[in-house]
C-alpha positions in Angstrom: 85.5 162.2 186.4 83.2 163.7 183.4 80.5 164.3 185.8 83.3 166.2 188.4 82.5 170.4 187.1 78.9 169.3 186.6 78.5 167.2 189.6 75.2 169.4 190.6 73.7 169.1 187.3 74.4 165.1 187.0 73.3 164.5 190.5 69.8 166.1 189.3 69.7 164.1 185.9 70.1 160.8 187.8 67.8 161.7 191.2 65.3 163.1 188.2 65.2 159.5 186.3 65.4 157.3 189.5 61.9 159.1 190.3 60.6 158.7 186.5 61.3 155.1 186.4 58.5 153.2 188.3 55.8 156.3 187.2 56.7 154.7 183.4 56.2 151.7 184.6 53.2 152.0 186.5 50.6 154.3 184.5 52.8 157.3 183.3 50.7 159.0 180.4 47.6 158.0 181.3 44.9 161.3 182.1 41.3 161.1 182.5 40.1 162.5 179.0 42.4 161.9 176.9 40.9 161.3 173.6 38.7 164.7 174.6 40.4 166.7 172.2 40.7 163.6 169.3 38.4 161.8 169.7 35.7 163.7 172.5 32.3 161.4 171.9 34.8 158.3 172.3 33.2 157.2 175.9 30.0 158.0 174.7 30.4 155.4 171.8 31.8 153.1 173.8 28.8 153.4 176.3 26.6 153.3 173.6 27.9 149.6 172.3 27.8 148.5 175.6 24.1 149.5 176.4 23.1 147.5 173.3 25.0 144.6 174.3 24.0 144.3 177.8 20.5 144.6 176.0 20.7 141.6 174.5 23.5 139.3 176.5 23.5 140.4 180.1 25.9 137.2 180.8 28.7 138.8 178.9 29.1 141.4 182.1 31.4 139.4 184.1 32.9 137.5 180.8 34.4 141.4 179.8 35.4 142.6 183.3 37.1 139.5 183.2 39.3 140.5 180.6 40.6 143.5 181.6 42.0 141.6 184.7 43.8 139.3 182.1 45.1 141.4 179.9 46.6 144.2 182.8 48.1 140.9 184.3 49.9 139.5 181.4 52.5 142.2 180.0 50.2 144.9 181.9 47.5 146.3 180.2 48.5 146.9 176.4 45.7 144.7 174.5 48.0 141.6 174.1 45.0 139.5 175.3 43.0 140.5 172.6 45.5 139.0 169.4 45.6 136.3 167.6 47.6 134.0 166.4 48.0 131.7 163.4 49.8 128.8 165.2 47.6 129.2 168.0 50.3 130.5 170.3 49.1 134.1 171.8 47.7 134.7 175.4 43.8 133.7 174.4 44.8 130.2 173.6 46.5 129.8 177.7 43.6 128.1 179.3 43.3 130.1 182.1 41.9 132.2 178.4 39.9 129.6 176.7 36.8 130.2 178.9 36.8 134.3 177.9 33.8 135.4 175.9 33.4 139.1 174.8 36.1 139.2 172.0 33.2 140.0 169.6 32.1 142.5 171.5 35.3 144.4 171.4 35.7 144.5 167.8 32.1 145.4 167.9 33.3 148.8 169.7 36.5 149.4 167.7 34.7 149.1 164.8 32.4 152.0 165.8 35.0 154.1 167.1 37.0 153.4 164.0 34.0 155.4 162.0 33.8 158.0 164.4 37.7 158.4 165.0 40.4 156.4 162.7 43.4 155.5 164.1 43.0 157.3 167.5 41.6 155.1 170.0 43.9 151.8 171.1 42.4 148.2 171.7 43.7 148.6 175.3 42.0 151.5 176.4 38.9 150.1 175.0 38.6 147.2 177.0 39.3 149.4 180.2 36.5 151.3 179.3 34.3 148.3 178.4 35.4 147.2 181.8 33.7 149.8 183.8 30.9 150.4 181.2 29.7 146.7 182.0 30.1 146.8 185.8 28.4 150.0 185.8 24.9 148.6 183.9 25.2 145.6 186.4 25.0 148.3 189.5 28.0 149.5 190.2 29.1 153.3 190.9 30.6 154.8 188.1 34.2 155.7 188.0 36.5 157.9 186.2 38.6 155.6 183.6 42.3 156.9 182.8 42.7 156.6 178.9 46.4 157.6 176.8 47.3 153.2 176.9 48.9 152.1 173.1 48.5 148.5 172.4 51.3 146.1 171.9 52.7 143.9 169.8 53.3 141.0 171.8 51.3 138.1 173.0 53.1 134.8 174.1 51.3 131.8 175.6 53.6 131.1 178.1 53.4 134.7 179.5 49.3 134.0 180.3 50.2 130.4 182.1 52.9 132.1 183.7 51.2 135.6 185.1 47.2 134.7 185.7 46.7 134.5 188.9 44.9 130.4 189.4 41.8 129.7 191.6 43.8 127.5 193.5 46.1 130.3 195.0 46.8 130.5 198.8 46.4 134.1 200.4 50.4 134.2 200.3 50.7 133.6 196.7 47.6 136.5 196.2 49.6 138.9 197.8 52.8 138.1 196.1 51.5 138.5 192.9 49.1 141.3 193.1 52.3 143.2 195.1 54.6 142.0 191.9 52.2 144.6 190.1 52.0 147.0 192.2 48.7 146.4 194.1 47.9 146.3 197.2 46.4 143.5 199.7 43.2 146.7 199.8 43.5 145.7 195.8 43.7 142.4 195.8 40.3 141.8 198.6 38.6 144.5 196.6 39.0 143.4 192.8 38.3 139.9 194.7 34.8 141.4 195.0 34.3 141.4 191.4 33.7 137.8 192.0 29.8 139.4 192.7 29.2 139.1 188.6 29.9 136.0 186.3 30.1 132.5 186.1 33.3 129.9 186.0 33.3 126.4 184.6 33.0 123.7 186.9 36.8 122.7 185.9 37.6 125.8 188.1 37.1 124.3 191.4 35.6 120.7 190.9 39.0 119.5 193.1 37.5 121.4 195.8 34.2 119.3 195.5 35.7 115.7 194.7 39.4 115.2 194.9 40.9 118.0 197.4 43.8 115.9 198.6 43.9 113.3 195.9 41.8 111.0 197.7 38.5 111.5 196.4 37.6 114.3 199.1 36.2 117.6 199.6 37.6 120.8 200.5 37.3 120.8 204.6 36.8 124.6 204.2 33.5 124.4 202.3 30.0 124.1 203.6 28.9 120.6 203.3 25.3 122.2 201.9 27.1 124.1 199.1 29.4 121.1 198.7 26.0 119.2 197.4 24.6 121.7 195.7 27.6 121.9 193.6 27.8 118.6 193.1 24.3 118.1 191.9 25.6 120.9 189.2 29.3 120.0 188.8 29.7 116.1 187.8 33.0 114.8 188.0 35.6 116.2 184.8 32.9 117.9 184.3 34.3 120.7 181.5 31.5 122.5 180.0 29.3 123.5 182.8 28.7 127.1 183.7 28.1 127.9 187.7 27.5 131.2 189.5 30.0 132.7 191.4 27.5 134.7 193.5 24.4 132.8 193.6 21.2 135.0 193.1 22.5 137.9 191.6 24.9 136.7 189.1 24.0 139.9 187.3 24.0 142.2 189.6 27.1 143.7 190.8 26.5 144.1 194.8 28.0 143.1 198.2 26.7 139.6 198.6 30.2 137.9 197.6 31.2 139.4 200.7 29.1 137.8 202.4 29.3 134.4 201.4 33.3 134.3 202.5 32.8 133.7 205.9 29.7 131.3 205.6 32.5 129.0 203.4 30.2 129.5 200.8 33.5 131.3 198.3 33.4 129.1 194.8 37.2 129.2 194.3 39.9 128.5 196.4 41.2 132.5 196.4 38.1 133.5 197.5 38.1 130.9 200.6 41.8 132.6 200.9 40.9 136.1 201.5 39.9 134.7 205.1 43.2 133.8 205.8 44.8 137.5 206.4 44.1 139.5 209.1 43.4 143.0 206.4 41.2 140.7 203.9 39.2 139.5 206.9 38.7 142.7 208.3 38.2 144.1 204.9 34.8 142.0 204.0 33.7 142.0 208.0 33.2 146.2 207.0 31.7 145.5 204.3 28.9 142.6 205.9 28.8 144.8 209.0 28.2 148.1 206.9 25.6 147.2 203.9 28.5 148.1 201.4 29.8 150.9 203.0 33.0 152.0 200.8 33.1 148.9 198.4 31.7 150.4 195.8 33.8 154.0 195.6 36.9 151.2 196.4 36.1 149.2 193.0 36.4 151.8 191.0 39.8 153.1 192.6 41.2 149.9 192.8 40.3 149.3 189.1 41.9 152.7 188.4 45.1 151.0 190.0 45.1 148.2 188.0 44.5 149.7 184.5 47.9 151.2 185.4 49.8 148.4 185.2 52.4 148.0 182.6 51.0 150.6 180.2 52.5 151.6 177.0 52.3 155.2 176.3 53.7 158.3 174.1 55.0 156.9 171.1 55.6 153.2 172.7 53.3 150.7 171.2 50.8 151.1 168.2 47.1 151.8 167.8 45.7 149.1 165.9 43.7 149.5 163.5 41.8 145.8 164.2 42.2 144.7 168.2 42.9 140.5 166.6 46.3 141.8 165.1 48.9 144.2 164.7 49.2 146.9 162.3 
């Protein structure tokens, strides 16, 4: 009844915030150049780190474009990854997080940007930008980085076990969970591609190599040559060894992961996955049949997507002052 002489006006209020919601939710706030006005040499700073770090530790490419993908996937991408905690309890102690490396590194660019700019830039927009500064010295086509993100307050263990996405995930369990944030199966095949730069543990997929079905097998799906060629690398519980997800240019941030899918030659389960849907398959068959075609232009917009998820902006959220902790 109280909305009965403004029926007009309340109709528009509530068709006006039905529209909001999921833009709030999924990178509302966010602008390409934000901190031009605040903070306008921030990118350049943050490029500027980078070069010198790539300088010195090339390996830490795939290590920090790593953690952009588990940070936007825990709480969305708000800097939570990036906390401590003093009873060990915060996202970097799940351990699908005990193998990231790069955490240095970030404070190393806050504390420059801290000099230049006090108080303005947030932890979370910094290791978006990080994200595509480091793919972008390893080859890859620049993109334009949407900035505005404030950094929570939050980081729970449970959350990292319970949201990162596990090497051993089928191609329905992909899609479920890159669509539960707002991604696409284009998304999910894409970002896949960023599989072309790092390394994982040999913990990652030595199931695949020696005890598939619990019976002391391999994975039916992989070539029998890379099966040996991991296991001469990989021993059994092996827990410390480093392996190449894309063999031969570990550093160099190409198209060859594409092409090892369909040769079986795909380290993780996931990536063995992406064969297993009729858009994946088609996806990296353009891609081998094409040199590359669109994959690079798609990285950066599919990264673009992702660094929307589950931002804080306006006045939610803080800017730290130091990424490890809150203010």
């Amino acid at each position: 009844m109280a909305c009965s002489k403004l029926f007009l006006s309340c109709l528009l209020v509530q068709l006006t915030f039905l529209f909001l919601v999921p833009e709030v939710a999924h990178g509302q706030g966010l602008k390409v150049g934000f901190y031009q006005k605040a903070c306008p040499n921030a990118e350049a700073i943050v490029k500027g780190v980078i070069h010198e770090v790539m300088s010195v530790a090339p390996s830490l490419s795939g290590p920090l474009l790593r953690m952009h993908f588990h940070d936007c996937f825990v709480r969305g991408c708000e800097g939570s990854v990036l906390l401590n905690s003093p009873t060990n309890q915060s996202e970097k102690n799940a351990g699908p997080n005990l193998s990231l490396r790069g955490f240095q590194t970030i404070d190393r660019v806050k504390t420059a940007l801290e000099k230049a700019c006090p108080g303005i830039v947030s932890c979370a927009d910094i290791v978006a930008l990080v994200a595509r500064d480091v793919v972008v010295a390893t080859g890859a086509l620049s993109y334009d980085v949407e900035t505005g993100r404030r950094d929570g307050n939050v980081s729970i263990l449970t959350d990292a076990l319970n949201n990162l996405i596990p090497p051993t995930a089928n191609i329905t369990t992909l899609k479920v969970d890159f669509a539960k944030k707002g991604l696409s199966v284009k998304d999910l095949v894409v970002l896949s591609g960023g599989h072309t730069i790092g390394t994982s543990h040999c913990s990652s997929f030595s199931d695949r190599v020696y005890n598939f079905t619990g019976k002391g097998d391999a994975d039916p799906t992989l070539d029998s040559n890379y099966i040996a060629r991991l296991k001469l690398r990989c021993k059994p519980n092996d827990q410390t060894t480093l392996v190449e997800m894309d063999p031969g240019s570990v550093r160099t941030f190409d198209v060859k992961y594409f092409d090892l899918i369909p040769k079986r030659r795909g380290l993780f389960t996931s990536d063995s996955a992406l064969l297993d849907d009729s858009e994946t398959k088609a996806y990296i068959d353009l891609q081998i049949k094409t040199g590359g075609s669109t994959f690079f232009k798609d990285f950066g917009e599919s990264m673009v997507n992702m660094g929307r998820i589950g931002v804080l902006t306006g006045t939610a959220g803080e800017v730290r002052k130091v990424c490890t902790k809150v203010n």
